[in-house]
C-alpha positions, 0 to 999 in steps of 0.5 A: 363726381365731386371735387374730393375724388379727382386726382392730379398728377404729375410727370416729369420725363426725360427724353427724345422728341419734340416734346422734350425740346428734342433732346431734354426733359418734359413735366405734365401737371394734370387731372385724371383725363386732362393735362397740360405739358411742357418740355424744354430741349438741346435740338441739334445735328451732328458737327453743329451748334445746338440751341434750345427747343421748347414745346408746350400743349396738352394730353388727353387720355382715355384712362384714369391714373389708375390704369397701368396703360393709357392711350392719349392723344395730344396737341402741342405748340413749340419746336416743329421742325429742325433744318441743316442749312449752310451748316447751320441749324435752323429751328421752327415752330407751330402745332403738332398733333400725336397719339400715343401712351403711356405706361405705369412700371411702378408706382414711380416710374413711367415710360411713354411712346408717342408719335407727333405729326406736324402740321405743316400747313401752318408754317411758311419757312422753307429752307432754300440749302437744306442739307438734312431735315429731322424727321425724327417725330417719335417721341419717348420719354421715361420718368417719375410718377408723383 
């Protein structure tokens, strides 16, 4: 495959998930089968004080741009986790890994599903007065196809 027959393309999506931050917008630069991605987020719960969430990693899919319907798999680093303790929102970080896909609409518009597992091995905070902990590790995205 020589240099002229490699396409790059690039996303950016709005969403729900630890790839945009939890609720944000996430952008993908990448090579057919290759790409890197990073999002940027309000991450939040209810009657509390947000603050921003980031998240950056890579994409590798089983199908070229080509194909409407692309199955990946992903591995990130950035927001993993999200606590209420004493009403108060506590954020932490480390690598997550997911499966997913995405899907062509048109020429332009894209949607994708994803599901993120943490890897919670890697990160020592515990909180000691949780009141409620995000599980919310599905991610969907829907955006422009440049």
């Amino acid at each position: 495959m020589g240099l002229a027959k490699i396409k790059i393309h690039t996303r950016v999506k709005i969403g729900y998930g630890l790839p945009q931050g939890v609720l944000g917008i996430n952008g993908e630069f990448g090579l057919d089968r290759f790409a890197m991605t990073v999002g940027i987020g309000y991450a939040a719960f209810r009657n509390t004080i947000g603050t921003i969430g980031f998240h950056a990693g890579f994409r590798g899919y089983f199908f070229t741009n080509e194909h409407n319907f692309r199955p990946r798999i992903s591995g990130h680093y950035g927001l993993s986790n999200i606590y209420k303790e004493n009403e108060i929102n506590t954020l932490t970080y480390g690598p997550t890994v997911g499966i997913g896909f995405e899907h062509k609409v048109t020429d332009f518009i894209v949607y994708d599903l994803e599901y993120i597992f943490r890897i919670n091995s890697l990160n020592t905070y515990r909180p000691v007065n949780k009141t409620h902990e995000s599980f919310a590790l599905p991610q969907i995205g829907i955006g422009i196809y440049f």
